[in-house]
Every structure is written in C-alpha cells, then in structure tokens.
Backbone as a chain_set.jsonl record, in Angstrom:
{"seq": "XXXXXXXXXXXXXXXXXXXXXXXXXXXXXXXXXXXXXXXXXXXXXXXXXXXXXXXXXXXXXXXXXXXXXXXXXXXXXXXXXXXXXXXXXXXXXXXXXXXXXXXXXXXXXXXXXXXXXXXXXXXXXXXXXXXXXXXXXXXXXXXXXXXXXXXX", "coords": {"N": [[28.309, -7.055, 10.512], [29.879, -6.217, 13.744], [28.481, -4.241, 16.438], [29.197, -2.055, 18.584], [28.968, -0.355, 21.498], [29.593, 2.674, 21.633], [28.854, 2.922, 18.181], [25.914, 2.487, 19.101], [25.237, 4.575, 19.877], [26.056, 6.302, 18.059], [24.487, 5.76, 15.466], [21.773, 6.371, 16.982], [22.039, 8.637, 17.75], [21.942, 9.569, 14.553], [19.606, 8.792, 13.674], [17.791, 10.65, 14.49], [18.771, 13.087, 13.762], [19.859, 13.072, 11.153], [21.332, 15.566, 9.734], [23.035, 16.393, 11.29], [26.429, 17.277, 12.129], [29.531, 15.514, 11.773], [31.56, 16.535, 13.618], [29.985, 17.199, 16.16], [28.542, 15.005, 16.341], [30.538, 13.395, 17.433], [31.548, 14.346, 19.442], [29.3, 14.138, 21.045], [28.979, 11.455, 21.568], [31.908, 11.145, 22.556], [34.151, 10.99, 20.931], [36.799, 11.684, 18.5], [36.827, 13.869, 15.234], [37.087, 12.584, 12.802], [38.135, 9.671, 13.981], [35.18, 9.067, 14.144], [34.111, 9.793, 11.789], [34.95, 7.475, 10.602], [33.881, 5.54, 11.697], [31.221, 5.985, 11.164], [31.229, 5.694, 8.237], [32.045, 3.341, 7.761], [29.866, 1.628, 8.722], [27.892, 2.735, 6.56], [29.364, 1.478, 4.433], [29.144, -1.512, 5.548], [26.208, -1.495, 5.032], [24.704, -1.269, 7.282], [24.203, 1.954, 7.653], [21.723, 2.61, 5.356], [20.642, 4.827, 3.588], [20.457, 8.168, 3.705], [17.916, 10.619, 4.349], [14.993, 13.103, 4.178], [12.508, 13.865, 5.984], [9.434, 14.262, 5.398], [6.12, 16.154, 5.699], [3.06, 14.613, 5.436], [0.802, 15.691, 5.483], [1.353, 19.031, 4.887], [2.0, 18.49, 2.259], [0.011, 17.547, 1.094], [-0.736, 14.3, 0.937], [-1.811, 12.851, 2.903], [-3.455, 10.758, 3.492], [-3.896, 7.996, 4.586], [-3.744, 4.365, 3.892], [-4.48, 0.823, 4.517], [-3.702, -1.87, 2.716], [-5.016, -5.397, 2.607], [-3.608, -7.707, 0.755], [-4.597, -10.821, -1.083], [-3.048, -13.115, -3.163], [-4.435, -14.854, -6.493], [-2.355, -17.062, -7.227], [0.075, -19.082, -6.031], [2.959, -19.717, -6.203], [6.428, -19.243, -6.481], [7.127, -17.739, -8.913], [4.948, -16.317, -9.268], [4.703, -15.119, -6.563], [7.43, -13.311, -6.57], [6.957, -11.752, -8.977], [4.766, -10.121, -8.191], [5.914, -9.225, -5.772], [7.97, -7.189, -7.216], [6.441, -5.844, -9.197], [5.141, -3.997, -7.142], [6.87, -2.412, -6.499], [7.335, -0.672, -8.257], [5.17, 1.556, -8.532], [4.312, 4.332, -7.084], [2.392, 5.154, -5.065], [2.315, 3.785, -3.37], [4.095, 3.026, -0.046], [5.277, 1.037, 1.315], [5.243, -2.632, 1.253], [4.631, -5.641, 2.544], [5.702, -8.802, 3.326], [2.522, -11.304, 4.229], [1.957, -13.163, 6.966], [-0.418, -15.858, 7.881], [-4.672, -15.072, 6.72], [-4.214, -12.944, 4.752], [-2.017, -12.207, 2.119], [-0.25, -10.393, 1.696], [1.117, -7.114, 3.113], [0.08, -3.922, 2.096], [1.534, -0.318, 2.282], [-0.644, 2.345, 1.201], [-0.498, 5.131, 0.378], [-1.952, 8.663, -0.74], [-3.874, 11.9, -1.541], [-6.851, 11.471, -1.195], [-9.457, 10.329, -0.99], [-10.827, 10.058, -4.194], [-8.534, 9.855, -5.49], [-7.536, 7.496, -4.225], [-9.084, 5.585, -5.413], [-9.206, 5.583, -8.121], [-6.152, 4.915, -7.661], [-6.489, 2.173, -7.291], [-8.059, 1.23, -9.448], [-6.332, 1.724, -11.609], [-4.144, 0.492, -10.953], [-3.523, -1.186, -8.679], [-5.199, -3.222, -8.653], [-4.343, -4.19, -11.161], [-1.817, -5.206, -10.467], [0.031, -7.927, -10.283], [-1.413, -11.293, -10.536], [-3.383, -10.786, -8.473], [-5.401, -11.328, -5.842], [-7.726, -10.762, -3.864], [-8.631, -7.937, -2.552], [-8.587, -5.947, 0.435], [-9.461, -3.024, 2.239], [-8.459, -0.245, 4.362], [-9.046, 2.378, 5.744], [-6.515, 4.635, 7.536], [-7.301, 6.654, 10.346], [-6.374, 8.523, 11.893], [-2.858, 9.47, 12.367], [-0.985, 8.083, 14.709], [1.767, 7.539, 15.664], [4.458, 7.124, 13.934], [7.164, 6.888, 12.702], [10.599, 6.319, 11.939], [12.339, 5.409, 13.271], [14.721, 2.834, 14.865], [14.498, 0.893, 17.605], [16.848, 0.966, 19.308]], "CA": [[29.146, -6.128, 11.258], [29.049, -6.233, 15.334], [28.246, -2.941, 16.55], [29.614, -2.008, 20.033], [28.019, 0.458, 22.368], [29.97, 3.972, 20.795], [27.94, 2.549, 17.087], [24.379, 2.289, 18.56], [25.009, 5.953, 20.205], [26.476, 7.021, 16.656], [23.169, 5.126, 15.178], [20.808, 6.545, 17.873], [21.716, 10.409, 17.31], [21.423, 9.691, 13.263], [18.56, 8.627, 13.734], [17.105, 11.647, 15.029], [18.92, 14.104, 12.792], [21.155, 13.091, 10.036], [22.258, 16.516, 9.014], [24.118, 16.758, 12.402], [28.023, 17.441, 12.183], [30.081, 14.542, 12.481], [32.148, 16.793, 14.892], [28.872, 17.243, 16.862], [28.741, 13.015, 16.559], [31.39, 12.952, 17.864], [31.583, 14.841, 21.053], [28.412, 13.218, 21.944], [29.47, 10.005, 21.933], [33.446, 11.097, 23.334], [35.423, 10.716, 20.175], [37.145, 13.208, 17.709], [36.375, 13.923, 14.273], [38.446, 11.239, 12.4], [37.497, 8.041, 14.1], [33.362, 8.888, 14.531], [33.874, 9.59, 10.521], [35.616, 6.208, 10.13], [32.74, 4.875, 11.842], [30.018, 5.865, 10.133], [31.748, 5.236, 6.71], [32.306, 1.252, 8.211], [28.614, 1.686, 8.668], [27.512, 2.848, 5.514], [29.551, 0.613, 3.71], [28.783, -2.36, 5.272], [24.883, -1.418, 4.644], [24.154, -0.675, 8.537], [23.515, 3.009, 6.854], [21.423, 2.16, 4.187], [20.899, 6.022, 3.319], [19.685, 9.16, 4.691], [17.028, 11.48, 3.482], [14.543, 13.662, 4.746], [10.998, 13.146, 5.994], [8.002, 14.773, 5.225], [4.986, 15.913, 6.412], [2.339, 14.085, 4.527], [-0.585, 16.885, 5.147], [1.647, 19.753, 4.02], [2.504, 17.86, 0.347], [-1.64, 16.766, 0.792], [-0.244, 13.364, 0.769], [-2.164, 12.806, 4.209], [-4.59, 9.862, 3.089], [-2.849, 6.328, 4.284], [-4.561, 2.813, 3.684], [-3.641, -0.566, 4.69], [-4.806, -2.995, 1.844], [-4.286, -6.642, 2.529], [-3.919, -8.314, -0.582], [-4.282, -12.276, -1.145], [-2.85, -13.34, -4.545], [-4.899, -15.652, -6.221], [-2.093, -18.054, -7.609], [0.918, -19.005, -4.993], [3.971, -19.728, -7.026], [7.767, -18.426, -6.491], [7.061, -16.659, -10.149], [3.975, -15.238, -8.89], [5.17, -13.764, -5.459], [8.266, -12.159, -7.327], [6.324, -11.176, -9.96], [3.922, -9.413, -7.729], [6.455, -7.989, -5.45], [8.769, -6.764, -8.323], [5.306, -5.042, -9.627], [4.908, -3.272, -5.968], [8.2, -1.438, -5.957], [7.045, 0.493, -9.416], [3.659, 1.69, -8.283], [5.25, 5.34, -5.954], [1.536, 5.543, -4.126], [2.352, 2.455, -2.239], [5.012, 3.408, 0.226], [5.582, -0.107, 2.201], [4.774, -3.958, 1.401], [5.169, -6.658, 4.091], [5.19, -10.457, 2.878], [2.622, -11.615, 5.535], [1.605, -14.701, 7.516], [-1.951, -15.763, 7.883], [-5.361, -15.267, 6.043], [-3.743, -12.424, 3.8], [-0.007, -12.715, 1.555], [0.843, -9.039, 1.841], [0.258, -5.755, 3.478], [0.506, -2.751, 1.609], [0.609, 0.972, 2.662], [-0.72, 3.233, 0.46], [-0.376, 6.75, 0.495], [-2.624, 9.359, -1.387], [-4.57, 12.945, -1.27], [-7.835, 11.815, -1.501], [-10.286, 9.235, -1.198], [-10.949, 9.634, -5.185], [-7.238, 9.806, -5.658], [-7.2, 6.025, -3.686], [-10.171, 5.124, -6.212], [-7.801, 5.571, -9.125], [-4.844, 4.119, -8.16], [-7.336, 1.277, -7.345], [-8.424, 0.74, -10.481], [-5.559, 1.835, -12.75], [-2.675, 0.25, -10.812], [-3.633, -2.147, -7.785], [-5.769, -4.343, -9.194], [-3.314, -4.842, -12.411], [-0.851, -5.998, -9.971], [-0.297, -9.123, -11.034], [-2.053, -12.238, -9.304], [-4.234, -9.996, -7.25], [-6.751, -11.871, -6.089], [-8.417, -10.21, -3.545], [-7.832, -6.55, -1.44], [-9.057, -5.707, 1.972], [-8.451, -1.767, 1.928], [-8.388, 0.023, 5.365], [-8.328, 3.746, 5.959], [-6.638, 5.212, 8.721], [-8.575, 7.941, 10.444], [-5.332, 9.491, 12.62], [-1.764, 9.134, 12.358], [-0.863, 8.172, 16.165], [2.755, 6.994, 15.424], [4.93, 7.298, 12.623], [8.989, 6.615, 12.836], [11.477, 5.055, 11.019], [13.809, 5.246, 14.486], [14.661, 1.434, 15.162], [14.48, 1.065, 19.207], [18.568, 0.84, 19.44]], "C": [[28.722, -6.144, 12.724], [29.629, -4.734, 15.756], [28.695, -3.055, 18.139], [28.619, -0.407, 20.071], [28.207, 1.891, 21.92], [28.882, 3.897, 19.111], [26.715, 2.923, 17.034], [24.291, 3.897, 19.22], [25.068, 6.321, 18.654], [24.632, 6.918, 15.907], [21.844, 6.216, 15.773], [20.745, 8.221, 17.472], [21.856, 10.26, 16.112], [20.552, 9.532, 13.048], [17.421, 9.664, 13.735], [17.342, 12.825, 13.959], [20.201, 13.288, 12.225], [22.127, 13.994, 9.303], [23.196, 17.452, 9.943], [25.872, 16.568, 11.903], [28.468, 16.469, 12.816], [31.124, 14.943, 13.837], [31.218, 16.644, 16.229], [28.634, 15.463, 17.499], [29.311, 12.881, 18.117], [31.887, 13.31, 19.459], [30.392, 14.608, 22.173], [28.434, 11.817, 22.385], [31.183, 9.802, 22.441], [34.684, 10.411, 22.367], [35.816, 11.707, 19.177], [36.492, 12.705, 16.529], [36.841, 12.635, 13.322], [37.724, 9.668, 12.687], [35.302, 8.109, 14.376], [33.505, 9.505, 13.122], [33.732, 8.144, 10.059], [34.127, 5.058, 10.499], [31.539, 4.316, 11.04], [30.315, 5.857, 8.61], [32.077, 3.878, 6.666], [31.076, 1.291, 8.504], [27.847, 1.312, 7.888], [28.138, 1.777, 4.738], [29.184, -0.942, 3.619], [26.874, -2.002, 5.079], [24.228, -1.623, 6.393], [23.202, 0.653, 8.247], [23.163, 2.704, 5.843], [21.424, 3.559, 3.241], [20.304, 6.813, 3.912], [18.735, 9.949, 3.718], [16.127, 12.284, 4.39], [12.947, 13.246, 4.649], [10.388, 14.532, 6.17], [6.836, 15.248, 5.748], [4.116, 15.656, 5.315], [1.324, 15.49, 4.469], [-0.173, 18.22, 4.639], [1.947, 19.517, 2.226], [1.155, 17.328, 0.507], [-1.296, 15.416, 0.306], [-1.082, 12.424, 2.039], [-3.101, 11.635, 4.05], [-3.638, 8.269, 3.432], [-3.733, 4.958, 4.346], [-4.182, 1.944, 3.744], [-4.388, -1.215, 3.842], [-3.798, -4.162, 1.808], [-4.916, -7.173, 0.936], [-3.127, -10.052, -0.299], [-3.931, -12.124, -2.319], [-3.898, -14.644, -4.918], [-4.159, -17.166, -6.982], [-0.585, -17.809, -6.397], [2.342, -19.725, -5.269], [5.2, -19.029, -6.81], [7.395, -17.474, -7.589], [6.144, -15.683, -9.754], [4.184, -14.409, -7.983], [6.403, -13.163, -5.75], [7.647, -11.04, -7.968], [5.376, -9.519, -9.426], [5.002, -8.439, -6.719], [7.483, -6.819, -6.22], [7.63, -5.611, -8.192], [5.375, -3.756, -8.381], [5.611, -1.878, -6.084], [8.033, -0.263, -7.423], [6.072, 1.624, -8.898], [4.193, 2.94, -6.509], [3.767, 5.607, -4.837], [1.438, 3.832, -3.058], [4.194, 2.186, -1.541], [5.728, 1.721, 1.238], [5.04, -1.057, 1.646], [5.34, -5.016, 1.809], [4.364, -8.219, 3.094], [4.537, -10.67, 4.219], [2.007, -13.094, 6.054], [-0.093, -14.785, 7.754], [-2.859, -15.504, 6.97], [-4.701, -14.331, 4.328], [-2.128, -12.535, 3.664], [0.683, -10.986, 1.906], [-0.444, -7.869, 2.288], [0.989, -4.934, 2.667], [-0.15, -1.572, 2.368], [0.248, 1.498, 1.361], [-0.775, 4.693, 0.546], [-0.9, 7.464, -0.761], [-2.932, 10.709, -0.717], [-5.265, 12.752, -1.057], [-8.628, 10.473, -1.73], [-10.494, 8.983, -2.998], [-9.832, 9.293, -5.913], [-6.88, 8.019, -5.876], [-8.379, 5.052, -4.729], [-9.233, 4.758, -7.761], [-6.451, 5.005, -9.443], [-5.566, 2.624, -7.839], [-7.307, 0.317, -8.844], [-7.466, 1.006, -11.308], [-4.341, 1.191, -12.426], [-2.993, -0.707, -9.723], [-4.3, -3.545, -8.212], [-5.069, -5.167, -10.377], [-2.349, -5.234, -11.94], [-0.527, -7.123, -10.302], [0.147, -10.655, -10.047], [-2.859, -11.653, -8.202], [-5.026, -10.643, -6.968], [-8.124, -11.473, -5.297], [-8.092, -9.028, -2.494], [-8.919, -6.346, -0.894], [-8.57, -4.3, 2.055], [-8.953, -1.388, 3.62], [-7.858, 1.328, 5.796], [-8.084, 3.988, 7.271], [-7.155, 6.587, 9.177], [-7.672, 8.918, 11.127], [-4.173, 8.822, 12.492], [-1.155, 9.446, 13.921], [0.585, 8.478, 15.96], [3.382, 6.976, 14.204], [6.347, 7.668, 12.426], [9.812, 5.775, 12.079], [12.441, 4.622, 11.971], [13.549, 3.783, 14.933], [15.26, 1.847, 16.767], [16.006, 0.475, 19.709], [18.618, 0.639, 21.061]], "O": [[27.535, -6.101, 13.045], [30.728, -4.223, 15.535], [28.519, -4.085, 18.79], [27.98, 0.267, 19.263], [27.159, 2.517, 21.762], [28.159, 4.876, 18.928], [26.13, 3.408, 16.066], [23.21, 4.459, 19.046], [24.014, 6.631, 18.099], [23.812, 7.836, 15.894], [21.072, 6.756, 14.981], [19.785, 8.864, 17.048], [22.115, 11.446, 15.912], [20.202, 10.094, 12.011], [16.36, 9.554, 13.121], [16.423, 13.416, 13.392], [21.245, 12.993, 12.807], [23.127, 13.725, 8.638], [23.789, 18.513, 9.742], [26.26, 15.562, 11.31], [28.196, 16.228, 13.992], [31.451, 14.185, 14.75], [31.638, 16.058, 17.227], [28.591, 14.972, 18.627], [28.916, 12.538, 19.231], [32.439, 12.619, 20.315], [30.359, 14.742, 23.396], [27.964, 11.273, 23.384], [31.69, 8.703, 22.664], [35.65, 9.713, 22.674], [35.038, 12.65, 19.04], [35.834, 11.667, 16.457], [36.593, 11.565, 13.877], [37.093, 8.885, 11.977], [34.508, 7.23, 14.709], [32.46, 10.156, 13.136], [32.815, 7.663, 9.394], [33.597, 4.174, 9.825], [31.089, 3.265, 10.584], [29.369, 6.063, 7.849], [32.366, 3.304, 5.616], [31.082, 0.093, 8.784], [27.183, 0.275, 7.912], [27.294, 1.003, 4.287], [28.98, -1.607, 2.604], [26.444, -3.151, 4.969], [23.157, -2.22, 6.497], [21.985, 0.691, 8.43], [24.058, 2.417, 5.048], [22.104, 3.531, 2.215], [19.508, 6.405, 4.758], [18.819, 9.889, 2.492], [16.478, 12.188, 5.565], [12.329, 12.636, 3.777], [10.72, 15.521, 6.823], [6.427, 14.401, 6.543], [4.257, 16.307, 4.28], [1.19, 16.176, 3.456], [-1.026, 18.8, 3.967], [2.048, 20.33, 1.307], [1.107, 16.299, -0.167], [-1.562, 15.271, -0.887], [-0.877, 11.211, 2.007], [-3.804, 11.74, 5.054], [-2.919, 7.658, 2.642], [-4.5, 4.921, 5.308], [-3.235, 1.806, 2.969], [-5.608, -1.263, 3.998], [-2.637, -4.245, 1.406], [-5.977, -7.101, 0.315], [-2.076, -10.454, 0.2], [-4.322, -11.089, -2.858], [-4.241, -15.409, -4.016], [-4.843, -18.143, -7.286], [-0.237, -16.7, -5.993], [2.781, -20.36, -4.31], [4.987, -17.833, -7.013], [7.326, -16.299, -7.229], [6.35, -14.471, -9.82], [4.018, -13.199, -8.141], [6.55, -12.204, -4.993], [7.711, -9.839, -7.706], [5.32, -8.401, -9.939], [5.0, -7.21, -6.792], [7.668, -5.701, -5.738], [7.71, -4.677, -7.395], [5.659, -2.617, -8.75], [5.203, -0.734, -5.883], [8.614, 0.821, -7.468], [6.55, 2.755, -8.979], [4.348, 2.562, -5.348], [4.002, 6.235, -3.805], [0.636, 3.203, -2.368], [5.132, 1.58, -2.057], [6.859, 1.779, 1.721], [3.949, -0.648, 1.25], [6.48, -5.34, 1.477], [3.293, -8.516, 2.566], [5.174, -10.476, 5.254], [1.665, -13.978, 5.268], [-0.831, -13.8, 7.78], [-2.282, -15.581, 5.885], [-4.707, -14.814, 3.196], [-1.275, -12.796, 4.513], [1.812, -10.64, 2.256], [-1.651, -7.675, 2.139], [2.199, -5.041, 2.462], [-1.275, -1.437, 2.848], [0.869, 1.069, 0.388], [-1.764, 4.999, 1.211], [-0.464, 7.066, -1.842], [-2.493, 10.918, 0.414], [-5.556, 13.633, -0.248], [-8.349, 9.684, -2.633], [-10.358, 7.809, -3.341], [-9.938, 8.542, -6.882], [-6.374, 7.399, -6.811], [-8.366, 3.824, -4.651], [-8.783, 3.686, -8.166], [-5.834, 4.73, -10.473], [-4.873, 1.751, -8.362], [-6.794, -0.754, -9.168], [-7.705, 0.255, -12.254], [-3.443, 1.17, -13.267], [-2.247, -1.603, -10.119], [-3.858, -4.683, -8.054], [-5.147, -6.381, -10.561], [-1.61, -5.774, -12.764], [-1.419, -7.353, -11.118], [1.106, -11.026, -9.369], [-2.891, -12.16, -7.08], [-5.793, -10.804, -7.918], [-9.26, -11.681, -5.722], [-7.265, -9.263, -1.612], [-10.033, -6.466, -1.403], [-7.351, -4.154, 1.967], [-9.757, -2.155, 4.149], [-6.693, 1.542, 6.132], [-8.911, 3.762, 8.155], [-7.385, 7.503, 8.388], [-7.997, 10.104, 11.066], [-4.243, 7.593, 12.483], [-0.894, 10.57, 14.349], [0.846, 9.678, 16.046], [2.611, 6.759, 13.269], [6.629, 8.779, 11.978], [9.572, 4.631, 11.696], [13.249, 3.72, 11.747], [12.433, 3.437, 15.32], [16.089, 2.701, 17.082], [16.089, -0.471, 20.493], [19.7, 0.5, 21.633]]}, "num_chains": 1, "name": "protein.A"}
C-alpha cells in the first residue's frame, strides 16, 4: 500500500493514542469523518494497522525485570530455526525474538518479576527450547527507552 502524507499523519497520531476519535483524526489531519474512517479501514486491512492495544507499565503488574539472552542454536538447519522460532512464540515471558547476524542466531527479550522468577523460566522453558545451544543472558539495570512508535 503507498501511503501519502494525510496516512503517515493518520499513522503518527495512532500511534500516540489509539483510543482517539476518528472525528478528532480527522480534524487533525483536515478531513471529515467518512474519508479519515475509510482510511484507516484501507490501513487495517491491508495490514499497515496490524492491531491496537494498550501498553503497560511493567513495574505496576511487577513485570519490571527485562533480559536480553542471546541464544546460539547448536544445530543450523531450516527445521531447526523454525522449530526453535515456532517454540519462542509459546513461551509468554519472552516478549520479542530477533533472527540475528553475527556470533549469536537470536536475541530474545525476556520479561519477568524477579531474578528467581528469570531462574525458572530458565530452567523450565528456555533451555527446552529446542536446539539451544548456548544463552548469553543480560539484565537491564534501567529502562531508558521503550516505544513501539515507528519514526514516521
């Protein structure tokens, strides 16, 4: 879909709040109700809007614990890197994984309460990943940054 300049405004204030009034849309970007619907329903459909939802604060839900663990696999196979990312997308304390380039195959975040929390899903669910071959874990100590807003 090619997005013209009215789109990445539409885009740009959903971004920010999604549970804004498409009339509201719409008078920010200088169109009525009607066609800044039509929009963002030619959006959504073609998968521009993938969906909306609401974000969180991790330290009120004690969720506040995030960890980067690079993981090498230790066999390198189409079956195996399915296999393993398939596995990923089950496993709800691992909120992100990035196929990546260089010494390690993937980054994962993880998200937890609790250092013994991250001990646990360790051992009962990371390591049974399958082809694991070796994890690099990496706590962060402050959350500087933290957006899903793509720089439109």
């Amino acid at each position: 879909m090619k997005l013209d300049e009215i789109d990445l405004k539409i885009l740009r204030i959903l971004q920010q709040n999604s549970d804004i009034a498409i009339s509201e849309i719409g008078e920010k970007v200088g169109l009525s109700h009607t066609p800044c619907w039509r929009r963002i329903k030619k959006m959504q459909e073609s998968g521009v809007i993938m969906r909306n939802r609401s974000v969180l604060d991790a330290e009120k839900v004690q969720l506040d614990v995030s960890i980067f663990v690079f993981v090498k696999l230790n066999v390198h196979s189409a079956e195996a890197l399915e296999s393993f990312e398939k596995a990923t997308t089950t496993v709800p304390e691992i909120l992100q994984c990035y196929t990546m380039s260089g010494e390690f195959d993937y980054l994962l975040r993880v998200v937890v309460s609790s250092v013994r929390d991250y001990e646990k899903a360790v051992k009962g669910k990371l390591v049974k990943l399958p082809y694991v071959g070796t994890m690099n874990s990496h706590f962060a100590l402050n959350e500087v940054k933290n957006t899903t807003e793509l720089p439109l």
